[in-house]
C-alpha positions as CSV (number, residue, x, y, z in Angstrom):
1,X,19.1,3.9,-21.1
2,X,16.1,2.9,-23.4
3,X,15.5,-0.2,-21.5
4,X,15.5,2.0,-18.2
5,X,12.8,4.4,-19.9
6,X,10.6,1.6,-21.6
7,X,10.4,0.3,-18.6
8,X,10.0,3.0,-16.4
9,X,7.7,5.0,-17.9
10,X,4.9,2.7,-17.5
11,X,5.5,1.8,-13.6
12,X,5.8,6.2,-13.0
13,X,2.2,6.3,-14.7
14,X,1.0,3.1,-13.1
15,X,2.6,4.4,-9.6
16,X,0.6,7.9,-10.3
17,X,-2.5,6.5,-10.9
18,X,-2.0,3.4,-8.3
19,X,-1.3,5.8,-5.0
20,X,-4.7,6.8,-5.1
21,X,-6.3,4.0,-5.6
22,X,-4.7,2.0,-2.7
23,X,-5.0,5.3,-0.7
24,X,-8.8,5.1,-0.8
25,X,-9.0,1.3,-1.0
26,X,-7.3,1.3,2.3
27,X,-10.1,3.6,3.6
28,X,-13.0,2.2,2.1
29,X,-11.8,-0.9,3.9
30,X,-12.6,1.3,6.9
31,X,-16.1,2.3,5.8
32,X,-16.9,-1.2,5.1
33,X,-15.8,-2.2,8.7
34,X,-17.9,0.8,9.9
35,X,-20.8,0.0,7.6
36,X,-20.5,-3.9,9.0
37,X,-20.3,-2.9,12.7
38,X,-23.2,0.1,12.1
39,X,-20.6,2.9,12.4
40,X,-22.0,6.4,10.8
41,X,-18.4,7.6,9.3
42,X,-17.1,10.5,6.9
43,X,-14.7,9.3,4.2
44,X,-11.7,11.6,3.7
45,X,-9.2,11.8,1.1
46,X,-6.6,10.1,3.3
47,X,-9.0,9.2,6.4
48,X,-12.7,8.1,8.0
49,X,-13.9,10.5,10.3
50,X,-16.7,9.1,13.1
51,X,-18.8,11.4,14.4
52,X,-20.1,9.9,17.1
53,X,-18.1,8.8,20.4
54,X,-18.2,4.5,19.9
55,X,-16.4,1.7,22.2
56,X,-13.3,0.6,22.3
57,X,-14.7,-2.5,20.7
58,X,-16.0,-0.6,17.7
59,X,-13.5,1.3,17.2
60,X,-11.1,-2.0,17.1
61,X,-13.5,-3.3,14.1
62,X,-13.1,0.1,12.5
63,X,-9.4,0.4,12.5
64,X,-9.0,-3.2,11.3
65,X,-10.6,-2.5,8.0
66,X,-8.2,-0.5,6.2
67,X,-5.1,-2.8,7.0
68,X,-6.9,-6.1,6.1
69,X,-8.0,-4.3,2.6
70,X,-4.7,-3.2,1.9
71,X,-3.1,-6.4,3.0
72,X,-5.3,-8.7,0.9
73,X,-4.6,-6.9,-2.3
74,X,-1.1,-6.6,-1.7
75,X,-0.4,-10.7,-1.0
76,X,-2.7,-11.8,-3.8
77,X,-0.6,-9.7,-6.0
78,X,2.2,-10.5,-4.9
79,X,1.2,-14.7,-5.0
80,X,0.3,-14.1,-8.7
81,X,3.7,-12.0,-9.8
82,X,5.7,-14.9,-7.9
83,X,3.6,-17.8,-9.6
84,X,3.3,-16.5,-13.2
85,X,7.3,-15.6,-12.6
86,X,8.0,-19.3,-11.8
87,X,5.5,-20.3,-14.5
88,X,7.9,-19.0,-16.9
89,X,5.4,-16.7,-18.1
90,X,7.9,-13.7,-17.3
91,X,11.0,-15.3,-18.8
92,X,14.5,-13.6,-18.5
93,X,15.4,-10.4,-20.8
94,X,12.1,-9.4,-21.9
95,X,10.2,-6.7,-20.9
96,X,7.8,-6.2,-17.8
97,X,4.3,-6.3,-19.5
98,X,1.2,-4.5,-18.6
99,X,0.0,-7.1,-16.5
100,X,2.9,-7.3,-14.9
101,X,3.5,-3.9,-14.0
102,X,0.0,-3.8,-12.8
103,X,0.1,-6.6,-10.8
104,X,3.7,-5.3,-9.6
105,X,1.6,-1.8,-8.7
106,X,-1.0,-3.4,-6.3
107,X,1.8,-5.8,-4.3
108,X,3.1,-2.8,-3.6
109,X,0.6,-1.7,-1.8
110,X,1.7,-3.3,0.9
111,X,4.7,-0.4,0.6
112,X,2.1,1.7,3.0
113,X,3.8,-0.2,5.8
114,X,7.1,1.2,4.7
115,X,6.2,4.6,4.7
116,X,4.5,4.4,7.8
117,X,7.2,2.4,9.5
118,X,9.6,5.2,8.4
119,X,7.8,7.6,10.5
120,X,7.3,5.0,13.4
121,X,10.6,4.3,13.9
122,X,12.3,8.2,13.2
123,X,9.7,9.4,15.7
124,X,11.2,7.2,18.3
125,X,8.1,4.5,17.8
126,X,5.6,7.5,18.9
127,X,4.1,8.8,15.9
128,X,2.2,6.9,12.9
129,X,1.2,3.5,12.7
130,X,-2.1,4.5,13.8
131,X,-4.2,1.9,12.9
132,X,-1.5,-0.9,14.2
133,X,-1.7,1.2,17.9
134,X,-5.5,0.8,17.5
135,X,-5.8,-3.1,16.9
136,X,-3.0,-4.1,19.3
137,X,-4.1,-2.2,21.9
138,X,-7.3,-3.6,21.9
139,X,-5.9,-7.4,21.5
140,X,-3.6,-6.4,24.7
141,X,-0.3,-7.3,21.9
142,X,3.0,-5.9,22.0
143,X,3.4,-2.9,19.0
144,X,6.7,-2.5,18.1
145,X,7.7,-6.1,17.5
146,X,4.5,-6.4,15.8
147,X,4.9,-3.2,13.5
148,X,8.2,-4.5,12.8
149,X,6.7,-7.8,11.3
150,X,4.8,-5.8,9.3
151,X,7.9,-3.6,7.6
152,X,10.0,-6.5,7.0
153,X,6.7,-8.4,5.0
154,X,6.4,-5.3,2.9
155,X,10.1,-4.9,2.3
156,X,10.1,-8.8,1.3
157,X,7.0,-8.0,-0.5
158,X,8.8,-4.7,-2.6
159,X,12.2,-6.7,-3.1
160,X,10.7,-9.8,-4.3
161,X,8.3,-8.6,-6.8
162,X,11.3,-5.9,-8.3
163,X,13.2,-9.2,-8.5
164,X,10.9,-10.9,-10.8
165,X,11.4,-8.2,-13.4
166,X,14.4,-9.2,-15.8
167,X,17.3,-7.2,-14.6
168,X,17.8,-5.0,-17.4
169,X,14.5,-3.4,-17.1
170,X,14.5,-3.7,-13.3
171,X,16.4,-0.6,-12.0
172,X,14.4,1.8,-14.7
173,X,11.2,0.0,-12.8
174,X,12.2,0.8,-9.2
175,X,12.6,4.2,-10.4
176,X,9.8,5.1,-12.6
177,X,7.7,3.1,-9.5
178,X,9.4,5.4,-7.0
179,X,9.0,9.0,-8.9
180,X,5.4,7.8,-9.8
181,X,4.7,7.5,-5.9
182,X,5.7,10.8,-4.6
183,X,3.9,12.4,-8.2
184,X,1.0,10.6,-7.0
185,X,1.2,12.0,-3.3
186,X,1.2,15.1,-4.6
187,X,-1.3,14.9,-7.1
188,X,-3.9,13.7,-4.7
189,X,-2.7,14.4,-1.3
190,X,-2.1,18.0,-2.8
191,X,-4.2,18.4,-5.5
192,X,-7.0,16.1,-6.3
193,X,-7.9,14.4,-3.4
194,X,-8.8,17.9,-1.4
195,X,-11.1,19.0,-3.8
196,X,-12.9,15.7,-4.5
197,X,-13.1,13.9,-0.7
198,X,-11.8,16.8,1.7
């Protein structure tokens, strides 16, 4: 039970203050798309607004911002838990350290697709994955198939990285990292993020 608490205590507060961040990393990779393809655009909390009516083309360039940004933050935290985790840096039995629960934190941010492939497959593949609909349609490429590439990477993603925390500390991680998630949606979907970006 104490190994469970020391180590989940650290991913629920790293989890609370990491749902925001990748929430608005993942949008300001939209406004830098925007800002690169000279789109005027309103950031939201959870979402760019444009206020203008652009093409199909822009709007590709816009939408491909915000899953590149989370992707590229997610893998190259992921590449450094698995390498320092063969290194031997993270041996057996001991604790996750900051670092690692850090590092753990942004590879997961790559858990977006999870969520969001939650809701794409219980609405019968209609609702969410809205970016995905945006960038496939315009390369003429199947969605479903595509979307479902995407959920398995992340769930690789979330299993691998919980892996490379010494099993004694590891359930007490998936569920401080799970509680700190939801906390963190409702802090900032709920709370926060209305007030600051609405």
């Amino acid at each position: 039970m104490k190994r469970a608490l020391a180590a989940g205590l650290p991913f629920f507060v790293l989890a609370v203050i990491a749902f925001p961040i990748g929430t608005m990393q993942h949008e300001l990779g939209h406004v830098l798309a925007a800002k690169l393809a000279d789109i005027p655009v309103k950031l939201s909390y959870t979402s760019v607004h444009e206020p203008i009516v652009i093409s199909q083309q822009r709007y590709f360039y816009l939408a491909l911002g915000g899953p590149l940004a989370t992707w590229i933050f997610a893998v190259a935290a992921f590449v450094f838990v698995y390498v320092r985790k063969k290194k031997g840096l993270w041996p057996e039995g001991t604790r996750p350290s900051i670092w690692q629960v850090i590092l753990t934190c942004i590879a997961m941010f790559s858990a977006r697709s999870l969520l969001d492939g939650f809701f794409f497959i219980s609405t019968g593949f209609q609702g969410a994955a809205g970016d995905e609909r945006i960038i496939l349609g315009y390369l003429n490429m199947p969605l479903i198939p595509i979307v479902l590439i995407e959920i398995i990477a992340a769930a690789l993603i979330a299993v691998t990285v919980f892996r490379c925390i010494s099993i004694g500390y590891r359930l007490g991680s998936v569920a401080g990292f799970i509680f700190g998630v939801f906390f963190g949606l409702y802090f900032w979907c709920g709370v926060l993020g209305p007030v600051i970006l609405p």
